[in-house]
N, C-alpha and C positions, 0 to 999 in steps of 0.2 A: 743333466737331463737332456736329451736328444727328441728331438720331433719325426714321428715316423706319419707314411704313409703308406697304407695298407691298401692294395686294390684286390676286389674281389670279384672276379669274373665269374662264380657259379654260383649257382642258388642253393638254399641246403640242403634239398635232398639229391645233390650231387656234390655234397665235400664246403659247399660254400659258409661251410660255418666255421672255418678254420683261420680267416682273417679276425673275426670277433674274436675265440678264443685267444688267440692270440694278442691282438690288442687289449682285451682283460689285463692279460700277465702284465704287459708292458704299462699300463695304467698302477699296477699296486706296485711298481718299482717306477713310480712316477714320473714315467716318461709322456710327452704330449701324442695323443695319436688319432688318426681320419682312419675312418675306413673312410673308400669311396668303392659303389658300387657301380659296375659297367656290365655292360652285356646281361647275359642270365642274372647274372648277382643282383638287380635288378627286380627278382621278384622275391628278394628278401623285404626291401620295402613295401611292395604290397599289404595294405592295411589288413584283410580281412587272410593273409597265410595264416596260421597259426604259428609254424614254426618259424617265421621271419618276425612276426611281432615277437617271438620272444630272446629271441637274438637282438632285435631292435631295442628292447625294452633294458637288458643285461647291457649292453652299454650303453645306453642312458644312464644305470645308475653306476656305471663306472666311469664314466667323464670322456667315453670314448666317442667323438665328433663323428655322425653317420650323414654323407653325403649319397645321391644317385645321381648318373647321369641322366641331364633330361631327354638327351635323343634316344638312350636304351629304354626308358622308361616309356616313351612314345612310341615305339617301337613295337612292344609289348601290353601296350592297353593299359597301363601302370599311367593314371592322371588323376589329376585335381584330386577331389575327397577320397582316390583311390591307392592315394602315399600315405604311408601310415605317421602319424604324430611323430616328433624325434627322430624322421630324418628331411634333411633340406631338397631339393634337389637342384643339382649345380651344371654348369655348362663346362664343355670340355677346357676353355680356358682358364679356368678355376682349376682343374686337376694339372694341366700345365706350369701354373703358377706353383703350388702344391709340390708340386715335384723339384721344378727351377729353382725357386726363391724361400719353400716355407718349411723345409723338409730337411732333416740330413740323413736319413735311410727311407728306403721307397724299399716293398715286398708286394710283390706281382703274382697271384694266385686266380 
């Protein structure tokens, strides 16, 4: 089993749902896997998207770990009751880590 990190720099109505599907797959061939969102990708966590809650929601119920950076997320007006349930949001030192020490494939979208 392998630990990925998935990062996903756009949002979905530009391609940015291609980390989650992706980490689905990898989940039913039970590998451990993060998205972590940056930049755009960012307003996939946005509570009230509609299409990001449901990307957010689909892994949830596949074990897939949804992080956001908080600087993108301040960035773009994305705060407090404005992150949707089921995702964290983490500091870039945490995606550092993640990549460094927690990971052994990283995929960059």
């Amino acid at each position: 089993m392998s630990r990925y990190v998935l990062v996903e720099t756009k949002g979905p109505a530009d391609g940015g749902d291609y980390a989650f599907e992706l980490g689905r797959q990898l989940r039913e061939l039970e590998h451990d896997v993060t998205v972590y969102l940056l930049q755009d990708g960012v307003f996939t966590a946005r509570r009230t998207y509609k299409a990001g809650a449901a990307l957010v929601e689909d892994a949830r119920r596949s074990g897939v770990n949804v992080l956001a950076d908080a600087v993108s997320l301040r960035q773009r007006g994305v705060l407090g009751d404005r992150v949707a349930s089921g995702v964290s949001v983490a500091e870039m030192d945490q995606l550092a880590e993640l990549l460094m020490e927690q990971s052994d494939k990283a995929i960059w979208h």
